[in-house]
C-alpha positions as CSV (number, residue, x, y, z in Angstrom):
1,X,-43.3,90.5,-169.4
2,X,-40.6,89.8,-171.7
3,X,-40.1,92.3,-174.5
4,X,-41.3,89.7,-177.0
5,X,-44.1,89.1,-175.2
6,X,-45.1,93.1,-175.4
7,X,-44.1,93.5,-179.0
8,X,-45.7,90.1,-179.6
9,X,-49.4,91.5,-177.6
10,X,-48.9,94.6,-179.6
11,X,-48.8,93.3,-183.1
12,X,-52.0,91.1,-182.4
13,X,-53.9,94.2,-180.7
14,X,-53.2,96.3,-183.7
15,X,-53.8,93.4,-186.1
16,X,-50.4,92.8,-187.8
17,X,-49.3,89.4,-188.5
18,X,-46.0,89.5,-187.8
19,X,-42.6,91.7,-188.6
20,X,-40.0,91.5,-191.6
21,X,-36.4,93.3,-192.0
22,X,-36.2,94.7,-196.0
23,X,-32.1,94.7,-195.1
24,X,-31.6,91.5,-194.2
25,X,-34.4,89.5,-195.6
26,X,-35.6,88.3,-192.5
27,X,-38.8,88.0,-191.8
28,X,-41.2,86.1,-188.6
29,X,-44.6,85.8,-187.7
30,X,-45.9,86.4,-184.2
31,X,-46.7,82.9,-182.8
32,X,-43.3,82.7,-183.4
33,X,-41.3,85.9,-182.8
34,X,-37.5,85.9,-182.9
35,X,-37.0,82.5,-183.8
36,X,-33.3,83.6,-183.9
37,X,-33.4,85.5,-180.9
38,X,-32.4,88.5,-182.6
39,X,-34.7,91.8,-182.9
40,X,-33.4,94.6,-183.8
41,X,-34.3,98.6,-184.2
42,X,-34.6,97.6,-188.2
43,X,-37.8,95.2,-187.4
44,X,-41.1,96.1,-188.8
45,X,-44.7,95.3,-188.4
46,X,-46.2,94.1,-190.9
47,X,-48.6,91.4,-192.9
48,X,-48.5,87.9,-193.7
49,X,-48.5,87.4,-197.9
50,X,-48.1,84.5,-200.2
51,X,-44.9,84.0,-201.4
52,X,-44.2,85.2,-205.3
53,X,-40.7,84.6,-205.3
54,X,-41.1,80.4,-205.0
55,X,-38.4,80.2,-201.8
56,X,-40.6,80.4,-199.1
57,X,-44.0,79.5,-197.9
58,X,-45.0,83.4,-197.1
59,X,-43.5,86.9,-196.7
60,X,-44.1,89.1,-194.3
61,X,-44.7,93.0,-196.3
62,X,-45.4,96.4,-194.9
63,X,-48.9,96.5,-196.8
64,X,-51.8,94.4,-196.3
65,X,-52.4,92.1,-198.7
């Protein structure tokens, strides 16, 4: 198993929907982990929400929504 693959089992065992940086903005869901092939020690689980801010189509927060 790739370490994607175990943070990727982990966040749908534990019911998160994906993880988010609140440094750099960054945020990714887990279908699709990593989509810049960067993860770093800053990455946290979290949940998929709306977005309020009208640049993007979701965020992902620390609390559920």
């Amino acid at each position: 198993m790739t370490v994607i693959e175990i943070v990727r089992e982990y966040l749908k065992r534990e019911g998160y929907d994906g993880l988010f940086n609140a440094e750099s903005e960054c945020g990714c869901l887990f279908d699709n982990l990593a989509p810049c092939s960067f993860m770093c020690d800053e990455c946290e689980a979290g949940y998929k929400h709306p977005c309020t801010c009208g640049d993007h189509d979701w965020h992902i927060e620390r609390e559920k929504p």
